[in-house]
TIVEXMAR-134655 format. One line per 3 residues: number of its first residue (from 1); their letters; for each residue y, x, z of C-alpha. Coordinates in Angstrom, 2 decimals. Layout:
! residues N
NUM> A> Y X Z | ...
END
This chain:
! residues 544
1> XXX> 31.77 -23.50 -8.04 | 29.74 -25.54 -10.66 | 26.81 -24.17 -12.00
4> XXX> 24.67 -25.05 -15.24 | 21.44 -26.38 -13.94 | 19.08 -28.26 -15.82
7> XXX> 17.64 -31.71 -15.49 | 14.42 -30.47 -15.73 | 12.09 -28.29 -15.57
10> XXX> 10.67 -27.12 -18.94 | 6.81 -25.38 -18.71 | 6.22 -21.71 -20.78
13> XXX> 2.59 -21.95 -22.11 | 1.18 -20.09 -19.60 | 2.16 -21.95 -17.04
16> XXX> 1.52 -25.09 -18.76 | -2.46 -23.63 -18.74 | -2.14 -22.81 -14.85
19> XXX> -0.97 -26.75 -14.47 | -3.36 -28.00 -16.68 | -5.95 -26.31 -15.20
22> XXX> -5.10 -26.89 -10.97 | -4.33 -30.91 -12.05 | -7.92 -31.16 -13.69
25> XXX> -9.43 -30.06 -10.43 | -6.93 -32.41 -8.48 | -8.50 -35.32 -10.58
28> XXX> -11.72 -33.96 -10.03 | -11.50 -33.91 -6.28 | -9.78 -36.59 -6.06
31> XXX> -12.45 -38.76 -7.81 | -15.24 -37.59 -5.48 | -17.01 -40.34 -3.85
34> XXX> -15.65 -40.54 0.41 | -12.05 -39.49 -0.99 | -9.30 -42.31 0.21
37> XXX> -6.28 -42.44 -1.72 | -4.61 -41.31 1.28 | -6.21 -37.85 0.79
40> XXX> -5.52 -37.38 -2.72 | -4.70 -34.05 -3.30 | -0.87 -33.11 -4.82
43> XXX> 0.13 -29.85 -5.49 | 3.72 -28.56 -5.27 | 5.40 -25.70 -6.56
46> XXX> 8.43 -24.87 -3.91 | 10.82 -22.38 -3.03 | 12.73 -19.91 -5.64
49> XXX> 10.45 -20.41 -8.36 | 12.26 -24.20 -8.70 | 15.59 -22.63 -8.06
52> XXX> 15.56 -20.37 -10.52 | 13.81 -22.32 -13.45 | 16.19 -24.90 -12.88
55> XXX> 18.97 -21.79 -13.04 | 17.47 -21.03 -16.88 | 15.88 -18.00 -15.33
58> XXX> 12.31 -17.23 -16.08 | 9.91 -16.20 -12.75 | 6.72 -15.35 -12.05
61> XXX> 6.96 -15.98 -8.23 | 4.51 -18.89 -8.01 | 3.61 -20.69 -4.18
64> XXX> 1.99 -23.76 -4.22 | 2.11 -26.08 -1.53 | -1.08 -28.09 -1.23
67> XXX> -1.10 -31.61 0.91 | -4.31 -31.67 2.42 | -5.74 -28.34 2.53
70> XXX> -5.33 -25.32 3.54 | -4.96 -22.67 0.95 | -7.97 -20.58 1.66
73> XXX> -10.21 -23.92 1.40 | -8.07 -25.50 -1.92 | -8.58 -21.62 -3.21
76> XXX> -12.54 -21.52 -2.33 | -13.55 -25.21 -3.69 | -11.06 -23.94 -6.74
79> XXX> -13.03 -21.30 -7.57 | -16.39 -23.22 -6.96 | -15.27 -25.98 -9.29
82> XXX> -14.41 -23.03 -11.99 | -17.17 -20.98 -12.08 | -19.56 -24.74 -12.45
85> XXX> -16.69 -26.17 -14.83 | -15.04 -23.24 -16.46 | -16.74 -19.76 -15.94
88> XXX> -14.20 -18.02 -18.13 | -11.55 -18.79 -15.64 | -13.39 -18.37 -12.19
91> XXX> -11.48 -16.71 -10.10 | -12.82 -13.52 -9.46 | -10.73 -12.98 -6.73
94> XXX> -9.28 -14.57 -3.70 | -7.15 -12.89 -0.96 | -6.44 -14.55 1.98
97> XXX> -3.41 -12.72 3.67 | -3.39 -13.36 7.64 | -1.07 -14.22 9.62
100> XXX> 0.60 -11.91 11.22 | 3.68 -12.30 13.13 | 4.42 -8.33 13.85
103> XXX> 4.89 -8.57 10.13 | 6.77 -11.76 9.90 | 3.95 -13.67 8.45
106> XXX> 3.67 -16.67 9.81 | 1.44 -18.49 8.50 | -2.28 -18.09 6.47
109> XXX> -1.80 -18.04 3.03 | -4.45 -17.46 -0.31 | -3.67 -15.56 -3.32
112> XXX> -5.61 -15.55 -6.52 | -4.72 -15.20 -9.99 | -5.25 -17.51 -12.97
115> XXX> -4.22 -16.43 -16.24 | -2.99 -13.17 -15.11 | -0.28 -14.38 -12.71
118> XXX> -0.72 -14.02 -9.08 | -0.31 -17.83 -7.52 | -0.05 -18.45 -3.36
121> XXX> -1.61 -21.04 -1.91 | -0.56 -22.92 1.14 | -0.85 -25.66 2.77
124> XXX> 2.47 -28.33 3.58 | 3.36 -27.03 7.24 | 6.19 -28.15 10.07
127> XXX> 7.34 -25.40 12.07 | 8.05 -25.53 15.95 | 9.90 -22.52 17.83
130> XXX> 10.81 -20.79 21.15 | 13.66 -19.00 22.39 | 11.83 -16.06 22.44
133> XXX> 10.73 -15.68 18.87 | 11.15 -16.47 15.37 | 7.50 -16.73 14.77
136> XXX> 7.24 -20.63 14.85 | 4.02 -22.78 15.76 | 2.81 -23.86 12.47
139> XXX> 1.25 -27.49 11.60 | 0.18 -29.43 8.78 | 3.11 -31.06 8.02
142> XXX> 4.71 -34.03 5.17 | 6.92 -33.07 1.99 | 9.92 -33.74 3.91
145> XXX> 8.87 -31.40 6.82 | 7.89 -28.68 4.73 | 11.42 -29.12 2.54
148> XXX> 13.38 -29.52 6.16 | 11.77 -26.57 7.57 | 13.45 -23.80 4.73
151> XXX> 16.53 -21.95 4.71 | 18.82 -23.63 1.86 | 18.63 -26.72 0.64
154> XXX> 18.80 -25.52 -2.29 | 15.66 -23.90 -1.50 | 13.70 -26.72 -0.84
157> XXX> 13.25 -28.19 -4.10 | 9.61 -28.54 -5.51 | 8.10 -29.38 -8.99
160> XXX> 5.49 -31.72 -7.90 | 2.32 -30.86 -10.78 | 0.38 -33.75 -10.39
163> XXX> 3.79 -35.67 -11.59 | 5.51 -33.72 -13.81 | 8.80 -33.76 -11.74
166> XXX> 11.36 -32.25 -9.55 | 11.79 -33.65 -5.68 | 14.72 -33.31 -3.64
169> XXX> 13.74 -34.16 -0.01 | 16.33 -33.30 1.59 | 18.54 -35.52 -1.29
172> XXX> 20.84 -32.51 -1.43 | 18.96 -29.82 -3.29 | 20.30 -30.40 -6.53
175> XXX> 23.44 -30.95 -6.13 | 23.88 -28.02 -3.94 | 22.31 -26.02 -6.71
178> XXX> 24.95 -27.78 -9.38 | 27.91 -26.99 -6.99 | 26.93 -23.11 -6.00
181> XXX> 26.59 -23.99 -2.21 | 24.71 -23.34 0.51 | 23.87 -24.95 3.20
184> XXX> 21.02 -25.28 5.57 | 18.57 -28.38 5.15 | 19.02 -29.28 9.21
187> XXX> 21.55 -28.29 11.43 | 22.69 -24.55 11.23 | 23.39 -23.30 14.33
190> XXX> 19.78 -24.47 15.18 | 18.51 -23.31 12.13 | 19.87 -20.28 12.90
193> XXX> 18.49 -19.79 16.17 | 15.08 -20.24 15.38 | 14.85 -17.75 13.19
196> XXX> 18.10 -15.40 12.90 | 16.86 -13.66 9.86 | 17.76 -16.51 7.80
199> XXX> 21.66 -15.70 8.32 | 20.99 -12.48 5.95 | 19.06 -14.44 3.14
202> XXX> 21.28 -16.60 3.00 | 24.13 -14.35 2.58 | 21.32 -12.52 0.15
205> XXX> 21.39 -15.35 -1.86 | 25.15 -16.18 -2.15 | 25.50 -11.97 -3.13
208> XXX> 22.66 -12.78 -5.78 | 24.11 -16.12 -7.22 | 27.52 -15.96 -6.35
211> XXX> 27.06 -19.10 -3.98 | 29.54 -20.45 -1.60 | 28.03 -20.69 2.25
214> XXX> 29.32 -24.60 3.30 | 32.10 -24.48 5.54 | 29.44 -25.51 8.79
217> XXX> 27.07 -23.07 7.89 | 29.60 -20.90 7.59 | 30.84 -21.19 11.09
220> XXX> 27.22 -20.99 12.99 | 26.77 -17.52 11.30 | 29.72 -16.68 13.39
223> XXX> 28.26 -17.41 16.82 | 27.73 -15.04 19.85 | 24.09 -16.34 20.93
226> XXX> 23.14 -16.03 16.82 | 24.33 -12.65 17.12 | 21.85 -11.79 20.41
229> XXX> 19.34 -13.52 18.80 | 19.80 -11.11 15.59 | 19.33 -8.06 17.77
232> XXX> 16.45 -9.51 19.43 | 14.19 -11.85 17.69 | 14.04 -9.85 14.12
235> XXX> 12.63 -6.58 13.63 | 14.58 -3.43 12.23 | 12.62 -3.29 9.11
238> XXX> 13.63 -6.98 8.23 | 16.98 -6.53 8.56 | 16.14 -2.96 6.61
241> XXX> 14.54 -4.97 3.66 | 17.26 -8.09 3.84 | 20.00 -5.46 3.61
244> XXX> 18.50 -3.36 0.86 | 18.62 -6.76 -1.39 | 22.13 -7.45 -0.62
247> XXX> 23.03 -4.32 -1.52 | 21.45 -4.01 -4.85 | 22.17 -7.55 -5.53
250> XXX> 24.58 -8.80 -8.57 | 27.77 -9.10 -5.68 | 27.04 -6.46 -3.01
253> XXX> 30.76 -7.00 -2.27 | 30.59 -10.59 -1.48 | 27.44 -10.17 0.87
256> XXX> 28.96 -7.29 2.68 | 32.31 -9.39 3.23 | 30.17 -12.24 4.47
259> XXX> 28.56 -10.41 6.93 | 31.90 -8.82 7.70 | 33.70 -12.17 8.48
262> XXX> 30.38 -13.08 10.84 | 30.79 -10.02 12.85 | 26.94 -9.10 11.83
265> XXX> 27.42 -5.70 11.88 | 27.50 -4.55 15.67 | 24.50 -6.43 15.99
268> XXX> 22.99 -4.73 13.05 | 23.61 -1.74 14.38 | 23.90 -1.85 18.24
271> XXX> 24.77 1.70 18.61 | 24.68 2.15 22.11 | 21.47 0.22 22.62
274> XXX> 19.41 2.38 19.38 | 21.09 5.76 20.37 | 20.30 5.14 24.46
277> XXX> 20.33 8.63 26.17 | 21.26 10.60 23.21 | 25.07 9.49 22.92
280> XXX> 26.09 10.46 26.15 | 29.45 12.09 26.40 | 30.62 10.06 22.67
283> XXX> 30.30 7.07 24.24 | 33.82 6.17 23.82 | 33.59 7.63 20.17
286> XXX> 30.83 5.38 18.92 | 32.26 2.21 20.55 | 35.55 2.88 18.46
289> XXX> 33.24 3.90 14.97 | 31.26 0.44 15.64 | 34.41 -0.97 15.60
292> XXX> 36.02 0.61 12.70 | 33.05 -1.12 10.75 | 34.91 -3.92 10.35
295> XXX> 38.01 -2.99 8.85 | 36.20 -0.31 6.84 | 33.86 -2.78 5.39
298> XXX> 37.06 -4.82 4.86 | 38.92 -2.77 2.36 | 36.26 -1.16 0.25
301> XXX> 34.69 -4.84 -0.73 | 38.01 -5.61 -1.60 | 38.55 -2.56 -3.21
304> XXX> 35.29 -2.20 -5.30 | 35.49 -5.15 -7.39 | 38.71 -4.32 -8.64
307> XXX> 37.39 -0.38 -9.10 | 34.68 -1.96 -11.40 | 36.73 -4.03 -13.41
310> XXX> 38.60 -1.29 -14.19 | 36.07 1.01 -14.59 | 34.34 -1.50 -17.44
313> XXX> 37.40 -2.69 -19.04 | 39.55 0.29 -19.35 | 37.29 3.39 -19.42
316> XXX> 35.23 4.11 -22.64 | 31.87 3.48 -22.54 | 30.60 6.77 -22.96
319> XXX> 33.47 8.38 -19.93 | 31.20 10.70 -17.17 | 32.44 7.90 -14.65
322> XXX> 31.01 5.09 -17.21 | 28.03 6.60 -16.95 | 27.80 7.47 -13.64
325> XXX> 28.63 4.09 -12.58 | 25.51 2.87 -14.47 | 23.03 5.19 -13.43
328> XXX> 23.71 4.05 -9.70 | 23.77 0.73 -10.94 | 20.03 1.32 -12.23
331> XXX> 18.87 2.37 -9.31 | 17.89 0.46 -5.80 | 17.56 3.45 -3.51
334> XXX> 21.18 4.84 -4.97 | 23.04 1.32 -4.44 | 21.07 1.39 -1.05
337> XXX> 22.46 4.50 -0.16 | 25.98 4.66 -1.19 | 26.60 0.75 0.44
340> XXX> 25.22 2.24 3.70 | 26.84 5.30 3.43 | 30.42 3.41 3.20
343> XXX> 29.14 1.17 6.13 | 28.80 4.40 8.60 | 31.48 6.28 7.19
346> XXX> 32.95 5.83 10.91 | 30.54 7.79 12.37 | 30.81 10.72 10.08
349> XXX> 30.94 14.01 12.05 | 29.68 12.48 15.13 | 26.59 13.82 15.96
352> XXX> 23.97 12.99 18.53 | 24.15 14.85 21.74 | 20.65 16.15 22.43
355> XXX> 18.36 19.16 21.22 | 19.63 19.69 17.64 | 22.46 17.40 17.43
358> XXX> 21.21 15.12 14.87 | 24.05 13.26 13.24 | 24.51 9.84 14.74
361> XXX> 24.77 8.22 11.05 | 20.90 9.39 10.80 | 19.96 8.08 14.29
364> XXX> 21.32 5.27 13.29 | 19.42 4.58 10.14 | 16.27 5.60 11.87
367> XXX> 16.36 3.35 14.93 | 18.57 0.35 13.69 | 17.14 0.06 10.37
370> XXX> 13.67 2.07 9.99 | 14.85 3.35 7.14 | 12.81 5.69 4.83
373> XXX> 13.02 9.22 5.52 | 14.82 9.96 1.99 | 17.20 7.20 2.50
376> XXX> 17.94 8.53 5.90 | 18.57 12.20 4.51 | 20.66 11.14 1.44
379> XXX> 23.26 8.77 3.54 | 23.12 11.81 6.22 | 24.31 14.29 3.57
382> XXX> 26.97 12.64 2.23 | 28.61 11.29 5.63 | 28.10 14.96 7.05
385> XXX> 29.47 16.81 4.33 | 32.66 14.87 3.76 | 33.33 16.80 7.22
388> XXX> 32.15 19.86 6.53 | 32.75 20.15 2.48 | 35.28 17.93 1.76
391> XXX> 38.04 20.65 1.79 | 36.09 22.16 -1.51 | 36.26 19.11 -2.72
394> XXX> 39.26 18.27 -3.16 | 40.46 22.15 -4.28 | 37.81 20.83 -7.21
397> XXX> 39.70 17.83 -7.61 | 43.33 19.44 -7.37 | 42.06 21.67 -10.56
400> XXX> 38.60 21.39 -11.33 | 38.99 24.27 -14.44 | 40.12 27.02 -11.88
403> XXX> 37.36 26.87 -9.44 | 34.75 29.60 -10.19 | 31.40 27.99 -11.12
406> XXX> 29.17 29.03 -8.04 | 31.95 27.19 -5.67 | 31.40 23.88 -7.57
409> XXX> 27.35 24.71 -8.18 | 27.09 25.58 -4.78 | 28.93 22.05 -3.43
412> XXX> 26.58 20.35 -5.98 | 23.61 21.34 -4.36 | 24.40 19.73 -0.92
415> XXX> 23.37 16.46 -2.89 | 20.19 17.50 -4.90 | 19.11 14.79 -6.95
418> XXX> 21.83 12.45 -5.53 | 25.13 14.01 -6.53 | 25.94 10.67 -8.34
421> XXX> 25.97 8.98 -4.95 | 28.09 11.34 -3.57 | 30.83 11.27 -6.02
424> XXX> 31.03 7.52 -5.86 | 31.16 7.35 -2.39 | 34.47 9.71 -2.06
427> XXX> 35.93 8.42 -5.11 | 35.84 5.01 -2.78 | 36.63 6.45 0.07
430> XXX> 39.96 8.46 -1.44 | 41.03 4.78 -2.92 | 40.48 3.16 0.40
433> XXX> 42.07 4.93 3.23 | 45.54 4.50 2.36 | 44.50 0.81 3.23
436> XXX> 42.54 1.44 6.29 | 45.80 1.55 8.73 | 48.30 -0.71 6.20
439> XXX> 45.55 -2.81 5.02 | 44.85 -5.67 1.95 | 45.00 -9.01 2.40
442> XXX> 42.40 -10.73 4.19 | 40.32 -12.47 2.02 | 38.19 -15.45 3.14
445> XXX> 34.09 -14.59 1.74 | 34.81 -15.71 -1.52 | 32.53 -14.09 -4.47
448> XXX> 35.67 -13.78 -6.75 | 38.95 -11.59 -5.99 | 41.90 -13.55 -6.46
451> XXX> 43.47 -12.62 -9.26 | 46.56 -12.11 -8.13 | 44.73 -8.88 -6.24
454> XXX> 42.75 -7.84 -9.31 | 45.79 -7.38 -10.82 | 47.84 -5.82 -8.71
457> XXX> 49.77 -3.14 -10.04 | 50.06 -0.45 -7.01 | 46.34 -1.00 -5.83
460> XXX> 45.22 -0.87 -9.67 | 47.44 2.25 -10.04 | 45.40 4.03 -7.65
463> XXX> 42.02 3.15 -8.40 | 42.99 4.17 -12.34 | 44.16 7.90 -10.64
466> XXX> 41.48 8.68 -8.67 | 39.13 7.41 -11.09 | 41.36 9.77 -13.75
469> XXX> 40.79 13.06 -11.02 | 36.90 12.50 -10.60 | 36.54 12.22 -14.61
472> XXX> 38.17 15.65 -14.66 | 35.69 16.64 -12.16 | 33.06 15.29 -13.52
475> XXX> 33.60 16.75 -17.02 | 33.95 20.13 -15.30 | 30.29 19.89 -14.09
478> XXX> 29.47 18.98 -17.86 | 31.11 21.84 -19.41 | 29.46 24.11 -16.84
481> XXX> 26.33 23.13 -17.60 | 25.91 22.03 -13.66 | 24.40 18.33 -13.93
484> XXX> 21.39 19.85 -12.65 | 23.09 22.58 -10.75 | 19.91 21.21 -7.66
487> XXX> 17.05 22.40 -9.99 | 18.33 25.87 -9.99 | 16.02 28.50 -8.81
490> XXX> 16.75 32.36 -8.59 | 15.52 34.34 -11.03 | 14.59 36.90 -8.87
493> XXX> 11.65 35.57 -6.21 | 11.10 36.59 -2.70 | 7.67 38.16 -3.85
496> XXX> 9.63 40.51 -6.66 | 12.27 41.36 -4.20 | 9.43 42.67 -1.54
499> XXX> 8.01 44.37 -4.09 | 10.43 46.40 -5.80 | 12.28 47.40 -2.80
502> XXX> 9.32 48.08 -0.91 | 10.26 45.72 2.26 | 8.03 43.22 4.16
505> XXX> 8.77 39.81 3.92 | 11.40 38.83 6.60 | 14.79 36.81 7.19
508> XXX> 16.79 39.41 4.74 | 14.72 37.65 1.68 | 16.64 34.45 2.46
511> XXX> 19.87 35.80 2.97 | 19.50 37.71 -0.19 | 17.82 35.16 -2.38
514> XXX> 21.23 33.04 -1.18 | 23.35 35.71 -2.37 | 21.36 35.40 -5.85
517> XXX> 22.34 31.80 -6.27 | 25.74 32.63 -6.28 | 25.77 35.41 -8.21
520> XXX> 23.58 33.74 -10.92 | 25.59 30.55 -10.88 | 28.65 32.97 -11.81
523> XXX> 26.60 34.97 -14.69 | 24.42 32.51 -15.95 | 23.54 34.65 -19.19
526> XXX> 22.29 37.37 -17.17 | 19.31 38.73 -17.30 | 16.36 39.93 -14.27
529> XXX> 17.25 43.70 -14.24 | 21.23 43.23 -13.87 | 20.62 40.63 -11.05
532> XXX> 18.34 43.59 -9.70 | 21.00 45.80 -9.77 | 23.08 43.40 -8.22
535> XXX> 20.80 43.05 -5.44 | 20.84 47.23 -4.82 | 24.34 46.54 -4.43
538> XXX> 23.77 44.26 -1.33 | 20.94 44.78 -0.02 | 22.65 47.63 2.47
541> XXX> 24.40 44.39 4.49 | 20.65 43.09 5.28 | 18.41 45.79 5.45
544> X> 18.86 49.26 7.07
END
């Protein structure tokens, strides 16, 4: 798939300064009497910053790879030579980050800023691993073994400062870049191996730029050790962060049917392993949700595309499903959410067999992904309650006008501040299960749906009805003034209630402040003394 990449790489102003400036000191050092040309120093700017400048888009993501040094020392004499040469500029400060492998740092690296952008500084490296880890042995290394040592080829281009230009080590960076593919710059399995995490940024990457994975590279992501190696070598939160950018990436679709056709998920979430003591008894029920991943995965990234082509080509801009479409499209912990929440959709209603029978989806996110707590609780709503709501659901949906108001306030509030989600997540799920058991074609990872699936009429006919059903719904909730149906508080407090029937504080204030939400989401123009009276009128089933 041919992309437009430019021949070169064309400096803003500012970071014309930053070269002018790091070059000047180059020169400097390099002029210094005891200084062989062998020990010149050359500065390199690698990685994505390259990538994307020579993709027309703009980034402030600046590492430098430095040939000699390492980037605490080339950041120290720096800001010597500065505050002698240039005191205006002396940087003020330097930040040397660590290594730390628990973290997934590797390696040392210096961070200062110059003209207001934040630059890395590292030295070249070669990296050596075990079996045992992905942490690699790090050592000053050549051009070619820093370029060798990084995920994509594609990846391991650098602008070179001291020259002006663009280097291709690995002599298949740019046309990798001009063709849309990736590949690894060594051998993949291996590649693989030494560092698993690498299988999910580069499936990151082909979800971000809508890059094919090379047919070899393609294959090792499919291998059983790779897949060990996943569970064991890479921590949950980097699989947790790698995820979260697929997901919110331009082609969540294509990244999720990558990792589908690699078989990623059971070792993504190894539910026996992370749930250990507390699945006993549903043993046989979470082996047969883990494996229902699959096919689930399957049909809604076929399915979605085609839902959001219709949904921008065929709805009006300002439709409730237009607009709901976009605010989860805005918003990183709402595409998180509803991608993970179609993910574990197999495991909805099973719930965790100890103490207070925590739903498995939850346990799931907590111990296979470290997920944040909010994260945890929005995907464990909206699993949970397709069980145990989805009946008033879809009474909404049959006739959203002849449902009384608290019914559909009431459902709202299950999802407080995430109703959005929600919605889009059964809206999917309707549109998908009549092709769980007869299926869609089976689509090789390719970031486009063949058109002859886009358009076909019967899935297309489905996807335009349900979409037509949650509109209905959706305007319902507008014409009810419910949109915020969550921030709803009773009008009548605990405190008042104690008061002015002259009761202590106890379990009945719940029960009746409960009551109160329903009754004021049915007479929302009444006032504090009739829900008062109301409350006389009920207050006999709770107190005696």
């Amino acid at each position: 798939m041919k992309r437009e990449v430019k021949s070169s790489i064309v400096l803003t102003e500012l970071e014309s300064k930053i070269q002018k400036v790091l070059v000047e000191y180059c020169d400097f050092y390099n002029s210094q009497d005891g200084i062989n040309e062998d020990q010149f120093l050359e500065l390199r700017i690698t990685g994505g910053w390259v990538r994307d400048k020579l993709l027309g888009i703009e980034s402030n993501d600046i590492d430098i790879a430095i040939n000699h040094l390492t980037g605490e020392d080339f950041a120290s004499n720096l800001h010597d030579y500065l505050k002698e040469h240039n005191p205006e500029l002396h940087l003020k400060a330097i930040h040397t980050i660590k290594k730390n492998p628990e973290k997934s740092k590797h390696l040392e690296t210096c961070t200062t800023k110059l003209f207001g952008i934040d630059i890395d500084f590292v030295n070249l490296r070669s990296e050596e691993y075990t079996d045992s880890s992905r942490v690699p042995i790090i050592k000053f290394g050549s051009p070619l073994d820093d370029a060798l040592r990084r995920d994509a080829t594609l990846n391991s281009l650098f602008f070179n400062l001291n020259k002006n230009t663009i280097e291709d080590f690995t002599g298949k960076g740019m046309d990798d870049l001009k063709n849309g593919v990736l590949r690894t710059p060594l051998e993949p399995l291996q590649t693989f191996l030494d560092d698993p995490l690498r299988v999910l940024r580069l499936i990151r990457f082909a979800s971000r730029f809508d890059f094919l994975v090379e047919a070899e590279t393609l294959a090792a992501m499919k291998n059983s050790e790779l897949k060990k190696a996943l569970t064991s070598k890479i921590s949950r939160e980097r699989v947790d962060i790698e995820l979260q950018k697929i997901f919110t990436s331009r082609n969540p679709s294509y990244g999720l049917q990558l990792m589908n056709y690699a078989e990623l998920f059971p070792s993504i979430f190894d539910s026996r392993e992370l749930l250990k003591e507390g699945i006993k008894g549903l043993e046989d029920e979470v082996d047969i949700a883990t494996q229902h991943i699959g096919k689930q995965v399957a049909v809604a990234t076929t399915i979605f595309p085609i839902f959001r082509n219709i949904v921008e080509t065929e709805l009006a801009r300002d439709s409730k499903f237009s607009q709901l479409l976009t605010t989860i499209g805005q918003s990183h912990d709402f595409l998180n959410t509803f991608w993970l929440s179609i993910i574990l959709f197999p495991f909805r209603g099973l719930n965790e067999s100890r103490g207070q029978k925590v739903p498995v989806v939850k346990q799931l996110m907590r111990f296979g992904l470290k997920s944040k707590k909010s994260d945890i609780d929005i995907v464990g709503a909206v699993t949970t309650e397709y069980v145990t709501s989805r009946d008033v659901l879809e009474k909404m949906l049959d006739d959203p006008h002849s449902v009384k108001r608290s019914e559909l306030g009431l459902y709202l509030r299950k999802f407080p501040g995430f109703s959005s989600v929600n919605i889009l997540f059964n809206c999917i799920i309707d549109i998908t299960r009549p092709y769980i058991e007869s299926g869609l074609p089976t689509l090789h990872p390719n970031p486009l749906i063949p058109d002859e699936l886009l358009r076909k009429a019967s899935v297309r006919s489905l996807v335009k009805e349900t979409i037509t059903k949650y509109e209905l719904l959706l305007n319902a909730v507008d014409a009810q003034g419910l949109s915020e149906a969550h921030k709803i508080r009773p009008i009548v407090d605990g405190t008042t209630l104690s008061k002015t029937f002259d009761r202590k504080p106890g379990p009945w204030i719940k029960l009746v402040t409960d009551e109160i939400i329903v009754w004021q989401l049915d007479n929302p123009s009444k006032s504090n003394e009739e829900c008062l009276a109301y409350v006389t009128e009920i207050l006999p089933k709770y107190v005696k």
